[in-house]
C-alpha distance (Angstrom), angle and dihedral (degrees) to the residues before:
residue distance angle dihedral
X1 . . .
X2 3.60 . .
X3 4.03 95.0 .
X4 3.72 94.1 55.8
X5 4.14 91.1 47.0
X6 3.67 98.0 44.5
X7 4.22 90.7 49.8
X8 3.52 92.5 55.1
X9 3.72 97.3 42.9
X10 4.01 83.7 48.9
X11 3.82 88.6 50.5
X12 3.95 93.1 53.4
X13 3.69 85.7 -118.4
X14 3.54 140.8 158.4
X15 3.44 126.6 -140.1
X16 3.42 102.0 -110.0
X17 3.93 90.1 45.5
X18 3.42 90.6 48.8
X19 3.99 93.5 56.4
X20 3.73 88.5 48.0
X21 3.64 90.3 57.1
X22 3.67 95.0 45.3
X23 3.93 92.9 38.6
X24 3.52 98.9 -127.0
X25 3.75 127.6 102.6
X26 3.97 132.7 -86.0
X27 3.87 94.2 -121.7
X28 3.69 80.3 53.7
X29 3.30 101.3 53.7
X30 3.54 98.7 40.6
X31 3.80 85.8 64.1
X32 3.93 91.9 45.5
X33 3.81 88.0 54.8
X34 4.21 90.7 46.3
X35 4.22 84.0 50.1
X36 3.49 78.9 -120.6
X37 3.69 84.7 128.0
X38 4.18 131.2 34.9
X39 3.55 119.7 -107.3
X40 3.61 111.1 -117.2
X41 3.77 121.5 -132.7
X42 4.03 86.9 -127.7
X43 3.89 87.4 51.4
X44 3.88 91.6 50.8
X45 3.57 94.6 48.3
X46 3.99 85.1 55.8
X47 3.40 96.3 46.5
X48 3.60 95.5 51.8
X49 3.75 98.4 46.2
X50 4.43 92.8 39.4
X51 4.11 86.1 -106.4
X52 3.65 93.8 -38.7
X53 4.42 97.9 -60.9
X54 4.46 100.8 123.7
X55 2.98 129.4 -92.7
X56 4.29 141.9 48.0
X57 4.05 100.7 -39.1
X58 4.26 83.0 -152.7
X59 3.76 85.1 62.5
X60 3.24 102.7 45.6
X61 3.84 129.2 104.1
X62 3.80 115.9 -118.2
X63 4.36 80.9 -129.0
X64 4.26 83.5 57.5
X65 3.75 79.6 52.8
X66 3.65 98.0 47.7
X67 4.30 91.9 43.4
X68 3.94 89.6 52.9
X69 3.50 90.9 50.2
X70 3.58 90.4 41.0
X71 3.49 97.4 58.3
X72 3.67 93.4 36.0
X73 4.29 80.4 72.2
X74 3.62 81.0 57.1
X75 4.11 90.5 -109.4
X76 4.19 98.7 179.7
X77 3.80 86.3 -141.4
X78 4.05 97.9 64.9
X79 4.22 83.1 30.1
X80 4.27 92.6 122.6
X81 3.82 85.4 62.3
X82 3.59 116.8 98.1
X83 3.76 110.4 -105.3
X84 3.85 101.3 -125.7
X85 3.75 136.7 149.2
X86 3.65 133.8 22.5
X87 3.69 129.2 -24.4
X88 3.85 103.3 -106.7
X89 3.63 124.7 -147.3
X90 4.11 107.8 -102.1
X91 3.34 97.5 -145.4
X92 4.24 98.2 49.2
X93 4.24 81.0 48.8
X94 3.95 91.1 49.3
X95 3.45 95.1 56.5
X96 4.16 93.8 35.3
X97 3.81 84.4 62.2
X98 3.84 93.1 42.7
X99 3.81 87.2 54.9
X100 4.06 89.4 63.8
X101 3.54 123.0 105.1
X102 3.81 93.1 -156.5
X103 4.23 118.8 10.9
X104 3.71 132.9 166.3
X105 3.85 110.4 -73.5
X106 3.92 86.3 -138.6
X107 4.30 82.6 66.2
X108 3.38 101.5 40.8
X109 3.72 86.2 50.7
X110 3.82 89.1 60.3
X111 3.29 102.8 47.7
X112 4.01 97.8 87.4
X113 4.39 83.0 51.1
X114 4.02 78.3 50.4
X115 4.07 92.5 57.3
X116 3.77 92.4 34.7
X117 3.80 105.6 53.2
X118 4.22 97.3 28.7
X119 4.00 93.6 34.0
X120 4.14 100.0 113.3
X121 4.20 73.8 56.2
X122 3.26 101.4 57.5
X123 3.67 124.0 101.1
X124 3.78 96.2 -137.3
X125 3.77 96.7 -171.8
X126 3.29 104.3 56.7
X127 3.88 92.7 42.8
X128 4.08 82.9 64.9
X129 3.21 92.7 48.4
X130 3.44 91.4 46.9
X131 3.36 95.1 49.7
X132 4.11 97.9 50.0
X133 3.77 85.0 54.7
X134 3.48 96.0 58.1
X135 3.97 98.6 26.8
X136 3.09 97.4 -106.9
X137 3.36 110.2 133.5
X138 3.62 104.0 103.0
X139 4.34 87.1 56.7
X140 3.40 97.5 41.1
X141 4.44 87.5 43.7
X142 3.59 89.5 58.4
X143 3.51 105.2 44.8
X144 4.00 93.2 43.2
X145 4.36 84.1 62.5
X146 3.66 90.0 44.2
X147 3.72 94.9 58.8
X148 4.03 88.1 42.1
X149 3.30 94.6 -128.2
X150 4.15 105.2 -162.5
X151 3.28 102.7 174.7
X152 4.12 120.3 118.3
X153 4.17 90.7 -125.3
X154 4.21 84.3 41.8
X155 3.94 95.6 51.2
X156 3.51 88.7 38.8
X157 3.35 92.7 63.0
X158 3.76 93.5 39.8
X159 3.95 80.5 73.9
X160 2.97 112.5 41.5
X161 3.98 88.8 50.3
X162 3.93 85.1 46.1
X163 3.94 92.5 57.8
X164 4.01 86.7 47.1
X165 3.68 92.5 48.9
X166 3.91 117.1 140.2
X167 3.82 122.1 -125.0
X168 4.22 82.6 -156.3
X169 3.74 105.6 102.7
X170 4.06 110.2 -119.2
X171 3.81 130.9 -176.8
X172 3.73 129.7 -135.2
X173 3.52 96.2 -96.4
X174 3.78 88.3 -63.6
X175 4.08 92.6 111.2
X176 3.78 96.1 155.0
X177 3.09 91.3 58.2
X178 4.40 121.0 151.9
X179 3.83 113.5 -107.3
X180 3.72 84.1 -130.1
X181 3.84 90.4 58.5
X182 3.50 85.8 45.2
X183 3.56 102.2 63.6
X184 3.45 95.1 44.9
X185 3.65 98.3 46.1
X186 4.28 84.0 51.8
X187 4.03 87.7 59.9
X188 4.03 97.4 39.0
X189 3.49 108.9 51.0
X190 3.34 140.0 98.1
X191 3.47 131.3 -76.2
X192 4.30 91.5 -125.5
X193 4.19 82.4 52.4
X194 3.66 88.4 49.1
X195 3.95 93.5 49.2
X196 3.99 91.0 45.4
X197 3.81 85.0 42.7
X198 3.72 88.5 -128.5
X199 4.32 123.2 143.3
X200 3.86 107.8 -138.3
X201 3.57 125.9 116.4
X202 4.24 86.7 -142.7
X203 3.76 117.7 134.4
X204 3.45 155.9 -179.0
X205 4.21 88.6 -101.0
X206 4.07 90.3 48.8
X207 3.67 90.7 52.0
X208 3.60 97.9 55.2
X209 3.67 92.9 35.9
X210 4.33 84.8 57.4
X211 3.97 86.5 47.5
């Protein structure tokens, strides 16, 4: 359907950051954007108001996106927002951030609260999946440890993303990055961002400071 294409091209969205905001799934929206499947009236109405947050979803930042789904999860960091729209699923929105070049450091710095409070929700499989599609393994690695994810589906997937870890360097959705920044972010970070050869400064201390 033309509608559902042309919003998420407007938003600057991907398809799987689209579906998280929409709270449907990418297969599914690939078929809604083929007219392969109808629009609902529901799905409209979402669509036209960016998943039900104010304001014009076509002028909208995919990181408004992310903070009205954010605080729709009840995340106390986005908590002054008003909790509108439906209830996305965490794990579709953790990887539709992950797919970002550049996002909000106030969202990225949720994300590990997003694994640790929703993880006997998420569908750990086909975040790795996910993930080796897009190459992002190494991101999605290192924020999976942060969290301490403990459960068997969790450390499973800690694995299997560990065994499909890149030896390319990657950011944490900071791809513009300055060299400057660069360098010293390579010699200050952890020794978890060094394993998933990741450059953030993000840590266990920030994550339970955001909680």
């Amino acid at each position: 359907m033309a509608d559902a294409l042309q919003w998420r091209k407007r938003s600057g969205l991907t398809q799987v950051s689209a579906a998280a905001v929409l709270g449907v799934s990418q297969p599914y929206l690939s078929l809604l954007e083929k007219g392969a499947r109808p629009l609902t009236a529901a799905l409209r109405r979402r669509i036209e108001s960016g998943s039900g947050a104010p304001g014009d979803a076509g002028q909208r930042s995919p990181d408004d996106l992310f903070r009205a789904q954010l605080c729709r999860l009840g995340y106390p960091g986005f908590a002054h927002l008003t909790k509108v729209g439906r209830r996305p699923r965490p794990d579709a929105l953790l990887l539709a951030v992950l797919a970002q070049p550049d996002a909000d450091a106030r969202v990225v710095a949720a994300l590990p609260w997003l694994v640790s409070v929703f993880q006997g929700q998420l569908d750990f499989g086909w975040m790795v999946r996910q993930a080796k599609l897009q190459d992002l393994q190494n991101r999605l690695g290192f924020l999976l440890q942060l969290a301490g994810v403990d459960t068997p589906g969790g450390l499973m997937a800690v694995r299997e993303l560990d065994c499909a870890r890149l030896l390319r360097e990657s950011t944490l959705c900071w791809d513009s990055m300055p060299a400057p920044t660069r360098e010293w972010m390579r010699a200050n970070r952890s020794p978890l961002a060094v394993h998933w050869n990741v450059l953030t400064r993000l840590q266990a201390e920030d994550v339970r400071g955001a909680a």
